[in-house]
DOLOBA-684315 format. One record per residue (C-alpha): residue in one letter; x, y, z. Coordinates in pm, whole numbers, plus 50000, padded with zeros to 5 digits. Each point is the difference from the previous one (the first is absolute). Layout:
residues N
AXYZ;...
***
This chain:
residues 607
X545588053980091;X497944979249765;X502024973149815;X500095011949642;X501865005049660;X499675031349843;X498335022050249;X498365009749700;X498884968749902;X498494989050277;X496185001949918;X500334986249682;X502224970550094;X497624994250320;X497134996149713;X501614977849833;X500914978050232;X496345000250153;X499094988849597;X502514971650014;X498854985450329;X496104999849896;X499994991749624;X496554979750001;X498215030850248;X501255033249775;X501295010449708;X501755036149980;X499195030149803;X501305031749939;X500135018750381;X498684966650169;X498444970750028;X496564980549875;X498384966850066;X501754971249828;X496174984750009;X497255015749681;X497405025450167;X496314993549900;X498745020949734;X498445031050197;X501114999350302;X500625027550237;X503725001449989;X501865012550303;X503375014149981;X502205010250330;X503375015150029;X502855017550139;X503495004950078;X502354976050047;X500724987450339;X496994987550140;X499894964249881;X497834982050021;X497995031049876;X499545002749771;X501334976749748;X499564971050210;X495885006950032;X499124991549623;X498354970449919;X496834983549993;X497515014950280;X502195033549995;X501465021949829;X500204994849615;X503345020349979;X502095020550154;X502375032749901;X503135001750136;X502035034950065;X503505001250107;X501054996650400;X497195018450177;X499065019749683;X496714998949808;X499864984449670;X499725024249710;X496875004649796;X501544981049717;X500764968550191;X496854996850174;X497765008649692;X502394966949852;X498674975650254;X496385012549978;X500174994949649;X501344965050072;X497284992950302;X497255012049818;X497194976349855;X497455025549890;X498205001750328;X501885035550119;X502695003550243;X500305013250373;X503505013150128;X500544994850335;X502585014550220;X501285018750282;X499335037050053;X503525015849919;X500295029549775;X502074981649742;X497794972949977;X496775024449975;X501655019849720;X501574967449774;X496684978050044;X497935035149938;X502225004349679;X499414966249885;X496304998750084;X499825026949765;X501764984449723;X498304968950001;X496255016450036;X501505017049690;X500224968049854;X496204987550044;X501224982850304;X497635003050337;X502195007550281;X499325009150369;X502505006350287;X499744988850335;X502835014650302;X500784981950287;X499785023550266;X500864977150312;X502785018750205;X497965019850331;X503635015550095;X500255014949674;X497005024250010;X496355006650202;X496984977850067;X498465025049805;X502085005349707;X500894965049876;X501205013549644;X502665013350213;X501094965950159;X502724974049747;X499254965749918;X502384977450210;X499394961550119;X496155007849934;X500674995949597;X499944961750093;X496304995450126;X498645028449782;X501564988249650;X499314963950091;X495835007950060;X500335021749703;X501724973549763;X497694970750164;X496765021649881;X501165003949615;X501324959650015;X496794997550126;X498445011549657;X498615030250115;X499585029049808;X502115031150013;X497235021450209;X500104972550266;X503394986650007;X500925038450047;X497325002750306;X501764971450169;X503415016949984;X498515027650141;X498624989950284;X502924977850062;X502245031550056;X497505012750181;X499704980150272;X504134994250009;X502395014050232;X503794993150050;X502585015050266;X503364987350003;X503545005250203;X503524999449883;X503424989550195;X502145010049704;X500295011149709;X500454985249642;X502755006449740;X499045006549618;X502604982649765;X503495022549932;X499625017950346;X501694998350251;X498085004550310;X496295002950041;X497855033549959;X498984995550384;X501244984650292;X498224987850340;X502195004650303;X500854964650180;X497194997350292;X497205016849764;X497624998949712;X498395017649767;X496075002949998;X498185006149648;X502854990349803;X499505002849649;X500854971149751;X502125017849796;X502865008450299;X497995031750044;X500395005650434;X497024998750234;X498445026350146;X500634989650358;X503284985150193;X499124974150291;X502094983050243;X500694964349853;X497444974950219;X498734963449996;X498494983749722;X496644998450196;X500205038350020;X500405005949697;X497284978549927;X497685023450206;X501445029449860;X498914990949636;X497044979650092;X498975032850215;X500845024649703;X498164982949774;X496574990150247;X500065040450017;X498355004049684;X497904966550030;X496515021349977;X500835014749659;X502174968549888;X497054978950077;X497305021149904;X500934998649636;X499214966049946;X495864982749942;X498455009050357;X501785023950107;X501824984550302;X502074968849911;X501404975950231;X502194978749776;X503275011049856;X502574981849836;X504475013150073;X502695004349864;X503135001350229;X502845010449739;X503704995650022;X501515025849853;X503414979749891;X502264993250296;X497654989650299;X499674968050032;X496864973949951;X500404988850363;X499875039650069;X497355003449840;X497994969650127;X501095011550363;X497635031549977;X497884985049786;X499104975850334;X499165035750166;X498085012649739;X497544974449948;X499474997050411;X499275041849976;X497814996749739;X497694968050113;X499715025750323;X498585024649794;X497314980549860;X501364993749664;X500454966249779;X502824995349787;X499764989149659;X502734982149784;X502995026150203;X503334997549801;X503195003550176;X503135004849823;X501725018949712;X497465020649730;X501315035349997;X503695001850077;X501955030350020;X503304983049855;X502184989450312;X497915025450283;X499524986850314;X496345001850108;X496704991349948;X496645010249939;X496474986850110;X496775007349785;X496664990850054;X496995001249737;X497014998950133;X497354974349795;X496784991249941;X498504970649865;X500495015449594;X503385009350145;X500864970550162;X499444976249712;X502365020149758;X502804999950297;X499834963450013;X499204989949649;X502994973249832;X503035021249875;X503224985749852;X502975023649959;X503624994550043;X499785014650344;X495934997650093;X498574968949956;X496574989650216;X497304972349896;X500594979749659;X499475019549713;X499514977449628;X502194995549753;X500055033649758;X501174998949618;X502985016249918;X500455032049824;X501034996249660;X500095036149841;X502885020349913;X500995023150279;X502215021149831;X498025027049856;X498635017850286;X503075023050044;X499385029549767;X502705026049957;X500155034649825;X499934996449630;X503345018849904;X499375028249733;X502645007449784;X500945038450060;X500705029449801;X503715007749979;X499425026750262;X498024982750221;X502724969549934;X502875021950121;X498025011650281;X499124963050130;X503224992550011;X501345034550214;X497104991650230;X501244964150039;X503705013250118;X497855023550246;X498644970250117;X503224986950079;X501075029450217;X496144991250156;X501464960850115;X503595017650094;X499055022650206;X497094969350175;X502644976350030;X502335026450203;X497185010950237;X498354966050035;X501344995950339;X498895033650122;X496444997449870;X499704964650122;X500615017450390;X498005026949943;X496774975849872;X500994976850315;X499005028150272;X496124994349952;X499904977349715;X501754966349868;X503305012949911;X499694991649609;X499755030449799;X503885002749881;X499714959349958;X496675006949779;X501545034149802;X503054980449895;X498014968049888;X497955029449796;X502255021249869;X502424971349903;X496964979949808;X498835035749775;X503715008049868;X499924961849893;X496905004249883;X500685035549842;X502914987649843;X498924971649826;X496775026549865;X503005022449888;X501844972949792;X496554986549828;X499265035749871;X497745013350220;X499385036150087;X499625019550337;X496584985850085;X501444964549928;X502635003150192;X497835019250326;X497034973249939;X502344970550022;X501945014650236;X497365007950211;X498074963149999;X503254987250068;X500645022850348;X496524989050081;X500634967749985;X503314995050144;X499485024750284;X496264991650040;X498675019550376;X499195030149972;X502575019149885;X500374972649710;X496485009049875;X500695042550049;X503204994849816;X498694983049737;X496875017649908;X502515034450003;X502094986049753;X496804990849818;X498375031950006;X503245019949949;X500364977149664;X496295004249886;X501285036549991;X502654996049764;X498964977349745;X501774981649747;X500185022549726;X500845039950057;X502014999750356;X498545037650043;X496404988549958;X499434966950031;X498814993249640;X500254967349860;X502994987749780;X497655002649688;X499325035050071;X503045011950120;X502105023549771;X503904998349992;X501605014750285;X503665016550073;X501774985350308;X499615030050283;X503945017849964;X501714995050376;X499065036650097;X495784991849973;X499924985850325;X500865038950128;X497565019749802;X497315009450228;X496784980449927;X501664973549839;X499174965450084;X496385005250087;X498784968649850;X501744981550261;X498665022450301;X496954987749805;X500744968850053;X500785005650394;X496955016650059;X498324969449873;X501954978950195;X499415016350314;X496295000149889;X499914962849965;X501464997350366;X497595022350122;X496894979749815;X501154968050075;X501705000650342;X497175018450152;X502465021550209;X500055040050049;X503025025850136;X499944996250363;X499474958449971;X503984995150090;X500574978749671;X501695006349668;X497325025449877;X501415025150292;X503535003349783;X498444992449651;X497165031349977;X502865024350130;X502244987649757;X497545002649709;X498585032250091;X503295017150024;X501204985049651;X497035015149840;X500405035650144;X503534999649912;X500014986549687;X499045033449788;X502645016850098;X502864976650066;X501554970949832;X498144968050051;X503604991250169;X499745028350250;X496494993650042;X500854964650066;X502455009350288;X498325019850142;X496524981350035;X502244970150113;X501035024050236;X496825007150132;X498964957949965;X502695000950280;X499255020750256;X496254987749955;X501704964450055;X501505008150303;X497105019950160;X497654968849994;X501704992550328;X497895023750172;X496784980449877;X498894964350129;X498754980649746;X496074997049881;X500384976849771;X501414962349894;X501624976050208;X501535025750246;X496675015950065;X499034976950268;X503205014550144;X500245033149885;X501185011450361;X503084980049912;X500645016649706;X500375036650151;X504135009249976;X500054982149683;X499915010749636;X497584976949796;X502044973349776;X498205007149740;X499765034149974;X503765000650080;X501074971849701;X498455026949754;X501545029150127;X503244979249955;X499084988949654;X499135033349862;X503265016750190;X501784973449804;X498615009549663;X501075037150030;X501735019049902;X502824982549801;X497844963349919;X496715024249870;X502595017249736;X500984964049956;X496814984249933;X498695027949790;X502945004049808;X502304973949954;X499704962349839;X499554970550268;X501724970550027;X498094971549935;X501894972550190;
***
């Protein structure tokens, strides 16, 4: 188990001990980390990130000759939107910026989401995935495949190009190609343990390994008899020279013979490990023909305390080549000599930008607040089942959904709460509620959460809680008597409000019934609220669609998954309900009948 404080805590306090150790290389920012040195005016500004966990990435890449800043989410969770729109804001010097990352669906939807906001802005922003991993998905299909040890090479040619003085176009092309012509394969002898569990979310049997681990605890997709270090040399040196034709043919001529490596630790094997099959490596690949350029052995993209390791190779050209080996000086890259820089001297602490809060109407007021207690039930019932949906996610993914729900649910009733007790209405309280899940949580669930809330909010309003007008507008209203929540059709804005929540999963997530993820108990449950709501109580209605959430939970055992980290081993899945679909089933079930009346009828405490 990782040594640690608050389980909690642990990202945060990791960041800021990082800070402390490198106070002339970065300075920190809301959700991450800059250079400490000034950026020239309009330069291509390159911005990498990721969960926690992997140090050096990807904290320990920024600095002069890469990256200009980097986001950080919480242990193996993306950043949110919010925190990595902060750094850009922070990295930016009016020449654009390029995200770069590693293909996981949290990471596509929080760096999508913040692309978004920033082009919004009048800022030029362009994405580039790392798509390095060949166990993770086809030859032919590399959208498929995650971004493992490869982010090193890729991001380091694509931050080289824009300190390089490139323009966007170009320093985009280079990035490209990089990823192109990178592959990775990696093995595991153990697993890793987040912070606050226990045990880890797989285990390798003494005498084997894992092949195609992922870097996020997720478990291969083959188990080998444990060998020599010289065999597994060949074994990843021969995985990888399988796809030399394509890897090769993406680069200037169309048949490279130079290549630069990676051979990646992945947190508890050893240097001398590591430099023991590195000795077999480089003899395989001088018999294949091919020259090594500037190889790096050692720790890049650790998997917190997993045993294993990883070997990538990029493939280069001479354009290539020149950006791998160009000067670089990071707290945990440094090559060549790179000149003294300035140092920054703006104010950092205005690129965080949260909700405005908008004083409510007295209705929607007393609503807020009811929908703040239901939020409370929301963390109860998380932190009871956090155990359960941490084993469930740990069958084909990394084990971290319960760890990722509580962090979320416990950061929007803080955040609701303090909404509630500065006067703001329903939407205040679901907007702020909702940033603050996606933060806190961050992955993918972090971003789903938080954009329901959102939507479900935008739905509401601040002024009439029936319509969603704003405070101005909004006429006096009666508190609903105790027997509304009964009456059949009452409490329709709020299935409103679902239905848009479920919508904004739907839009955003990407994901459709039959996809073995939360949408499979979240479309049931809406669906069945609506039809019953006309002629039952929107408490009976509740129940019963909860119901029906349940059962729709439980049957996504039958389905192997299609999408998100367990897709690449959606066989795995099969005789297990999806966490996520089954941590809303257990939310909603929670909220019905008893805490609906609750919410809809009686005062919330605001402590």
């Amino acid at each position: 188990m990782p040594l640690t404080n608050d389980p909690r805590a642990f990202a945060d306090e990791a960041l800021a001990g990082f800070a402390a150790a490198h106070p002339d290389e970065i300075r920190t920012v809301h959700g991450g980390v800059v250079r400490a040195s000034a950026t020239p005016p309009g330069q291509v500004a390159v911005v990498v990130g990721g969960g926690t966990g992997h140090y050096p990435a990807f904290t320990g890449w920024v600095g002069p000759g890469f990256a200009h800043g980097a986001a950080c989410g919480n242990v193996f969770a993306s950043p949110s939107a919010s925190q990595i729109c902060s750094v850009a804001r922070a990295a930016h010097n009016g020449g654009g910026v390029i995200f770069g990352f590693g293909n996981y669906a949290g990471d596509l939807l929080h760096f999508g989401h913040a692309a978004e906001q920033l082009r919004a802005e009048g800022m030029d922003v362009r994405i580039l995935v790392v798509t390095d991993d060949i166990a993770s998905g086809p030859s032919d299909d590399r959208a498929r495949r995650r971004g493992i040890a490869g982010n090193l090479p890729v991001l380091k040619i694509l931050c080289a190009a824009a300190e390089a003085g490139h323009g966007m176009d170009e320093v985009e092309r280079a990035g490209r190609k990089a990823n192109a012509a990178t592959r990775t394969l990696g093995i595991a002898f153990g697993g890793c343990t987040l912070p606050g569990v226990d045990r880890p979310p797989f285990m390798v049997r003494a005498g084997q390994m894992s092949l195609g681990l992922g870097i996020h605890g997720e478990p291969g997709i083959e188990t080998l008899p444990l060998t020599t270090a010289d065999e597994v040399a060949d074994l990843l040196v021969d995985g990888l020279l399988a796809e030399r034709e394509a890897a090769a043919g993406a680069v200037a001529g169309g048949g490279s013979d130079r290549v630069t490596l990676l051979l990646n630790s992945l947190g508890a094997t050893t240097y001398e490990e590591l430099y023991v099959v590195h000795r077999r490596v480089a003899e395989r690949l001088a018999a294949e023909g091919l020259t090594v350029v500037a190889p790096v052995v050692g720790e890049q993209i650790t998997s917190l305390g997993m045993a294993g390791l990883s070997l990538t190779l990029t493939f280069l050209d001479a354009g290539l080549e020149a950006l791998w080996t160009a000067p670089a000086a990071t707290p945990a890259f440094r090559r060549g000599a790179v000149g003294p820089r300035p140092p920054r001297t703006d104010d950092l602490a205005t690129t965080h930008r949260l909700p405005p809060v908008v004083p409510g109407s007295t209705d929607s007021r007393a609503l807020g607040a009811r929908l703040a207690g239901a939020l409370r039930t929301v963390r109860d019932t998380v932190v009871t089942h956090e155990r359960r949906l941490g084993d469930i996610d740990a069958v084909a993914g990394d084990g971290d959904h319960g760890i990722g729900m509580r962090r979320g649910a416990e950061a929007a009733v803080e955040a609701a709460d303090e909404a509630v007790a500065l006067g703001g209405g329903a939407r205040t309280v679901l907007f702020r509620a909702g940033a603050a899940w996606a933060e806190r949580a961050g992955g993918t669930s972090g971003a789903l959460w938080g954009a329901a809330l959102t939507a479900f909010g935008s739905v509401l309003g601040d002024g009439d809680a029936a319509g969603g007008r704003t405070a101005e507008a909004s006429p006096p209203a009666e508190a609903s008597p105790p027997g509304d929540a009964e009456r059949p059709g009452h409490g329709a804005p709020l299935a409103q409000g679902v239905r848009a929540a479920v919508d904004a999963v739907l839009r955003i997530g990407g994901a459709r019934p039959g996809d073995k993820t939360l949408v499979d108990a979240a479309v049931p449950f809406v669906e069945r609220l609506e039809a019953a709501l006309p002629t039952a109580g929107f408490a009976a209605a509740w129940a019963e669609a909860a119901r029906v959430a349940g059962e729709a939970a439980e049957a996504t055992a039958a389905i192997a998954a299609r999408l998100g980290r367990a897709r690449t081993h959606g066989d795995h899945s099969l005789g297990t309900p999806d966490a996520g679909a089954v941590s809303f089933a257990l939310i909603v079930a929670a909220l019905a009948p008893a805490a609906v009346q609750e919410a809809l009828n009686s005062p919330a405490e605001n402590g």
